[in-house]
N, C-alpha and C positions, 0 to 999 in steps of 0.2 A: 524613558517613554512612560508616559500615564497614559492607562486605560481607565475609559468610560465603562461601569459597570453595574444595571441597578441587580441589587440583589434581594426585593424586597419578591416574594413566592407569593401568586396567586394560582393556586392548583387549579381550581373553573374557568379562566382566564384562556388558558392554552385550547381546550376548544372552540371558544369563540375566536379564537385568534386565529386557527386553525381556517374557522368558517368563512371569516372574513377577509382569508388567504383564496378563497375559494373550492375546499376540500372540508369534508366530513371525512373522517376516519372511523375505523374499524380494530386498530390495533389497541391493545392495552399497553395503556402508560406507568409499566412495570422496572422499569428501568433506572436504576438512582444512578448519580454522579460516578460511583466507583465501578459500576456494572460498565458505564459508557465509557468512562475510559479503560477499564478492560479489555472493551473491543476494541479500541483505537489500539493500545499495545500490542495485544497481541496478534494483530491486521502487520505490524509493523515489526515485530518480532526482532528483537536486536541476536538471539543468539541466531534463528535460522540464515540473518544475513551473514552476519559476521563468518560464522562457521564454512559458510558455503562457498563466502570468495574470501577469505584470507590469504590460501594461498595462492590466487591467480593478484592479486594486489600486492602481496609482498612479492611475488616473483618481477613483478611490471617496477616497480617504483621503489623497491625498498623502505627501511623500518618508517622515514616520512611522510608513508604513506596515511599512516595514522591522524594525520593535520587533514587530510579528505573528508575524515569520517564526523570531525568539527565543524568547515565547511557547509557542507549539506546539511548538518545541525540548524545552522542559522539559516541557512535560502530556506528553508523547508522551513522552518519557523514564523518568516515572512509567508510563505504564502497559507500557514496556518492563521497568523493572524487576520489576514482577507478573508480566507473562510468561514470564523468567529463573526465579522461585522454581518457576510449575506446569511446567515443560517442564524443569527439570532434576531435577523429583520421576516425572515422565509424558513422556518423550521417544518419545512415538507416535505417526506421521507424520501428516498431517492440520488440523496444529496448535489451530485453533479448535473445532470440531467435538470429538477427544478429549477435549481440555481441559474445555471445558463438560461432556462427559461425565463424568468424574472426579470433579467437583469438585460436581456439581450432581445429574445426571442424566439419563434418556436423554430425555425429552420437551425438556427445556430444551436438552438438545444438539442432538437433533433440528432444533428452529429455528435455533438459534446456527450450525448447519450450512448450511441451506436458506437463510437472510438474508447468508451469507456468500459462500455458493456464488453466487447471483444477483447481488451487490456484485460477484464475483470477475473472472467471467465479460463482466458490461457494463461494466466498465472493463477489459478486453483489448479490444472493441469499440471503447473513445473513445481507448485507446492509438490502437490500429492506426489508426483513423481520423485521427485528428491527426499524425500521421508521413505520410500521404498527401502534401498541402502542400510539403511540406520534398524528399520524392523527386521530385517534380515540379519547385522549383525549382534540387535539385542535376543534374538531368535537363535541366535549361532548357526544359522542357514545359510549356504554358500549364496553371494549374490548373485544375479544373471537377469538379463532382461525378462525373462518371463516370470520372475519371485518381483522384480521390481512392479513388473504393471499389476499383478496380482494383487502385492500391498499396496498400490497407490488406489484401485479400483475398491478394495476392502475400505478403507480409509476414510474417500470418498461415500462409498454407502454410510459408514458411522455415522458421518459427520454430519450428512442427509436425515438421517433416524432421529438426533438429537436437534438440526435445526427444526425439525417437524415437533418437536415440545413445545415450543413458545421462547416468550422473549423472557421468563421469569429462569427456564433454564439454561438458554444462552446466557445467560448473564453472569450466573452463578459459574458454570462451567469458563466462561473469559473468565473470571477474575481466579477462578483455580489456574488457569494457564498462567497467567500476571503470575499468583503469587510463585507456583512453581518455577516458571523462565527466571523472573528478578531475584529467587531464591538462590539458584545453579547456578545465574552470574556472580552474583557479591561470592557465594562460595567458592564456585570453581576458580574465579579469579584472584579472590584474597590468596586462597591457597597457591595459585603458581605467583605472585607475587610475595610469598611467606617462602617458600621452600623452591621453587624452581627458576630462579633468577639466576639469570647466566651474560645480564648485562645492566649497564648503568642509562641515566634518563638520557646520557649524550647519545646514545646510539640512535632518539627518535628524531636528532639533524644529521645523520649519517645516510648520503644517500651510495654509499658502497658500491660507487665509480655505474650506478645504473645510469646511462644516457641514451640520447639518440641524438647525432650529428652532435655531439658535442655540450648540446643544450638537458639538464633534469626535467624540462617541463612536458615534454611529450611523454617522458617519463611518468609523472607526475598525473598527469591529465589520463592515462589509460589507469593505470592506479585507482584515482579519483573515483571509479565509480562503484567500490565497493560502497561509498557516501550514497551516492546517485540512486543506490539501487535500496539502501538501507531504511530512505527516512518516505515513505509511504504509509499509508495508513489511517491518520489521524483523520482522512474526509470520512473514514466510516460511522465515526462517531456522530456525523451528520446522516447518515444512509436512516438510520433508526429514529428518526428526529421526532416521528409520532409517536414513539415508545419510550421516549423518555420523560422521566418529571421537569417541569421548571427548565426543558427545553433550550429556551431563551438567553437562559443564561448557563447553565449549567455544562449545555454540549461544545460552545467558546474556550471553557474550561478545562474541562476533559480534552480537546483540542489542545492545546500549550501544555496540559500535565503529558500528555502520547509524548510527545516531543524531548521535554526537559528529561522525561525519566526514560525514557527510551534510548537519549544520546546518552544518558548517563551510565545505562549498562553496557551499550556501544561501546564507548570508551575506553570501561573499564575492560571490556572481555579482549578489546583488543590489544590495549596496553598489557594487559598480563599474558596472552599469546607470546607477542612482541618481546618482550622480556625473557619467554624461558623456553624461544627457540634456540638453539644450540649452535645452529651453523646458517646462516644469513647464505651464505655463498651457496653450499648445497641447494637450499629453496629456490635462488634466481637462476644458477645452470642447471633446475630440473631434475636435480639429484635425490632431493624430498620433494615426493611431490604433493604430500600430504602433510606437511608438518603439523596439522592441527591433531590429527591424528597422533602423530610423533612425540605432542608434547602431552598430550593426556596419557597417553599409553605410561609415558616416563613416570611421570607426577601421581596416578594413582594408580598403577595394578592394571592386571585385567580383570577382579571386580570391578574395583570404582572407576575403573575406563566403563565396563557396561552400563553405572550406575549415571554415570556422567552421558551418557548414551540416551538414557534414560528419558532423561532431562530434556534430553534435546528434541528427542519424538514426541514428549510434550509439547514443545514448542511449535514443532510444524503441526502434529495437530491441531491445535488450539487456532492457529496460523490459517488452515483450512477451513476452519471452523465459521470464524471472523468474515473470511473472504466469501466464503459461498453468503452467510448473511447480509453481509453488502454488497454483495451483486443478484438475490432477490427482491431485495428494496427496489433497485434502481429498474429492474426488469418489470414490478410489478408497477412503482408508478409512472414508469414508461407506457405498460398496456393500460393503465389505469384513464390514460389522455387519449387510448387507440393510436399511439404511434408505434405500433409494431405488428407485424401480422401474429394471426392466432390472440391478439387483444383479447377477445372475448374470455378466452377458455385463462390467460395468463393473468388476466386481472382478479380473478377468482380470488373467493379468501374463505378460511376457515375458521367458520365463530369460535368453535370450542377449542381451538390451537391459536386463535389469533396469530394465525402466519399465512403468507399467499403462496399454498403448496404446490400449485404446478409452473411457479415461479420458481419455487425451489428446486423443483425436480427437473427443471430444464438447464440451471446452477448445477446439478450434478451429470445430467446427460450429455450437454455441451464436450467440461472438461474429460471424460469418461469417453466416449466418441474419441479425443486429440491422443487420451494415453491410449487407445489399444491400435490405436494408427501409428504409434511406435515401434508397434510389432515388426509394422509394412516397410518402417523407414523411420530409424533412427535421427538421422540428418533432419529428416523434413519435420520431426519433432522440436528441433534446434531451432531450423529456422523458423518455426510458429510461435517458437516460446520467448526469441529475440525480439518478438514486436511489442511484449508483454509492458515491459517497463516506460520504452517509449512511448504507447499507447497511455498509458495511466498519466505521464507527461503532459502529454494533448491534450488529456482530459484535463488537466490540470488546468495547465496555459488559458484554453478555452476560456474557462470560468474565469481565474484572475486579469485576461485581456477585455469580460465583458463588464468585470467591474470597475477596471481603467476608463472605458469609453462609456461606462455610465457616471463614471464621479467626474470626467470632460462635458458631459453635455447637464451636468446639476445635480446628480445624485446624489442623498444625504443620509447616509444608513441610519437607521431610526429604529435598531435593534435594542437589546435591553445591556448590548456588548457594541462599543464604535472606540475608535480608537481615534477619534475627533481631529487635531490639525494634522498628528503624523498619516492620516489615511492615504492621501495620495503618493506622498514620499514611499507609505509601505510599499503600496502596490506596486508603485516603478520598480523599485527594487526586487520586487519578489517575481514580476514579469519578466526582470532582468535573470535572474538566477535561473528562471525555468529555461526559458532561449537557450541561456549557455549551458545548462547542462543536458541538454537533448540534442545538443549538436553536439556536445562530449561523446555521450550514446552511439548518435547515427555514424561518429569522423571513423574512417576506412584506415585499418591499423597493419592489413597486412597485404600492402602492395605486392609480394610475392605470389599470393594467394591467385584465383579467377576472380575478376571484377564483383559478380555476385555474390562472391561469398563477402568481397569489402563491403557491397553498399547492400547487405540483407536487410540490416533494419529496416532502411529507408525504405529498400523496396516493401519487405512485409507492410510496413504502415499506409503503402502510397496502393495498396491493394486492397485493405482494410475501408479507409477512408474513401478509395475510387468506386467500390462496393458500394457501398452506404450512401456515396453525391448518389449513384447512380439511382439507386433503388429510391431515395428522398425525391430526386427530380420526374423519376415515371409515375411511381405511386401517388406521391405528396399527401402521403401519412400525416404531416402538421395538420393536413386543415380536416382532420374527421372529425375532432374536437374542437369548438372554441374554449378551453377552459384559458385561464386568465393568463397571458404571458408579455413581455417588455413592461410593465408595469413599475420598475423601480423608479425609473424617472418621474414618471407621470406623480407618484406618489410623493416625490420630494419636493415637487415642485407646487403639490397642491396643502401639502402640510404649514 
């Protein structure tokens, strides 16, 4: 595949490009190529996922399971590359929400926005939450729900304190997360594939008699979504799109590097897991239920188990970090058009921080709100935080379905990143990946269970979404602003 790419930098250029998108900005364009993909990595954090569902993937599908985490590599890759061609033709902060707008229109943006925003925001929630655990035992403090909401709520404020500096310390801070997360894989991993190998590369076609009725695939497919749930992230490097230099082409870029170097610590942190678990059987009948745990514990000590600990609360911070940033973007150029109520007070910006702080403060109020509602009910934490991933999905789909039915009616991306005849091939495919793996998400695994606990996803999302038609249909927030929307067509067709 050739990509279209011009690279030649006009720094004055991006504001008028900017203007003639229909926006003046206020943010400073402090952000180079390694800052932005900073935040795409670590938005997408290969140890938080990895670490988090190893062992509910290895228990489901066995050591094969690791061919998922490749998978998702590539659909997620396609639907990167669609994002590259609208964000280098539309580089306007917010990523999802503009985009949609562009290319579609203001109702369809509208939700693309609303189903994104509330994906955005409850997984800053099951972030924060899930790093609790980890500061408690770098802490040496017995964990318990109330030491957990404690740390997630601390966490959350930090993370709040430093996205209030600007985009020159978000920057600098992603790329310390980068370099530390990518550090503690190649190490942690080289070394259980140097000393704690306890199998050979056959055991990664070995599915260790895991089935259902006979068939690996169901197997296979519940497995799968340790992939599903891993390769996010790379649109935030679009969220920042007015903060970055040379925009146009640069955040394209950063987009595909999220990816290639992201799968590529995936990979590796998982194949080295996989390798220097001890007892495969133990994991799947529930007997380790933590082997990740199990194999660090073995491999370094209980220092370098803390220090490897370490590591990893870097990542989910940094992780947090990311996410609250790209879900102020989108919240502020959401109020920024008046689709949302409180517009007035959330489109606010701060000259001397160049950030939209009560955008931000509503990115940490939200999440902070879901974790002390934990308190109340565990469960109902679960199921708010189920909707998370599929929510980000929809977002997803959204946008790559409106650049399908804009490249069917003319559309001709006229970014300074197009990916020229393979464009429509990409996005089928990438439309195609998304479908299937949000129906992987939403499929009902445990008929045993009450009906609602098989179809939560669906239902959380068909709540979310019914919210949102409803509030779009009475209010009709699209139309307080004409600023400029469905436009891509119009534009390819007059070029």
């Amino acid at each position: 595949m050739t990509f279209v790419e011009h690279t030649t930098v006009h720094h004055d250029d991006e504001d008028a490009h900017l203007a003639a998108l229909g926006y003046t900005s206020d943010y400073k364009r402090d952000m180079s190529l390694w800052g932005n993909f900073s935040l795409g990595f670590t938005y997408l954090s290969p140890v938080v996922g990895v670490y988090s569902l190893f062992a509910f993937a290895l228990a489901a599908g066995g050591p094969p399971m690791i061919w998922a985490v490749v998978l998702a590599a590539v659909g997620q890759l396609l639907v990167a590359l669609v994002f590259g061609e609208v964000v280098s033709q539309f580089p306007v902060s917010g990523g999802i929400y503009p985009w949609a707008r562009r290319l579609w229109g203001r109702r369809w943006a509208w939700m693309a926005g609303w189903v994104y925003m509330a994906a955005l925001v409850v997984t800053i929630a099951s972030v924060s939450y899930g790093a609790g655990p980890f500061v408690a035992m770098v802490l040496g403090i017995e964990p318990s729900t109330n030491v957990t909401i404690l740390c997630a709520l601390a966490l959350i404020a930090v993370v709040t304190l430093l996205n209030l500096g600007g985009t020159g310390l978000l920057a600098k801070i992603a790329f310390f997360g980068f370099a530390a997360e990518l550090a503690g894989a190649v190490v942690v991993g080289g070394w259980l594939l140097l000393t704690e190998r306890h199998h050979g590369l056959g055991v990664l076609f070995d599915t260790h008699e895991v089935s259902s009725g006979g068939s690996y695939l169901p197997a296979f497919l519940a497995a799968a979504l340790i992939g599903v749930y891993l390769y996010y992230g790379f649109e935030a490097c679009g969220d920042v799109a007015e903060e970055v230099k040379n925009p146009r082409v640069q955040i394209p870029k950063s987009m595909r590097m999220t990816i290639y170097v992201g799968g590529f610590a995936s990979f590796l942190i998982t194949l080295a897991l996989l390798l220097a678990v001890p007892d495969f059987g133990a994991v799947i009948t529930g007997k380790d239920a933590d082997p990740v745990t199990t194999v660090l514990q073995d491999a370094f000590g209980s220092v370098g188990f803390r220090v490897v600990l370490a590591v990893v609360l870097i990542s989910f911070f940094s992780c947090a970090l990311s996410l609250q940033a790209a879900a102020s973007r989108l919240i502020y150029s959401y109020a920024r058009d008046h689709m949302m109520p409180a517009s007035h007070l959330l489109s606010r910006f701060s000259a001397s921080r160049a950030v939209p702080p009560y955008a931000l403060l509503l990115a940490a109020a939200v999440p902070a709100v879901i974790i002390i509602g934990s308190k109340v009910s565990e469960n109902a934490l679960t199921k708010i935080v189920s909707f998370a991933s599929l929510g980000i999905y929809l977002g997803f789909m959204m946008v790559v379905l409106a650049a399908l039915r804009a490249r069917l009616k003319g559309w001709r991306p006229s970014g300074r990143f197009t990916l020229g005849a393979w464009g429509l091939p990409v996005t089928v495919a990438a439309f195609t990946y998304q479908v299937l793996a949000a129906l992987n998400m939403a499929w009902p695994r445990t008929p045993e269970g009450p009906w609602y606990d098989n179809y939560v996803v669906v239902l959380s999302a068909a709540v979310v979404v019914g919210v949102g038609l409803l509030y779009m249909l009475l209010a009709k927030p699209y139309l307080r602003k004409d600023a400029p929307h469905g436009d891509a067509i119009r534009s390819s067709v007059d070029a």
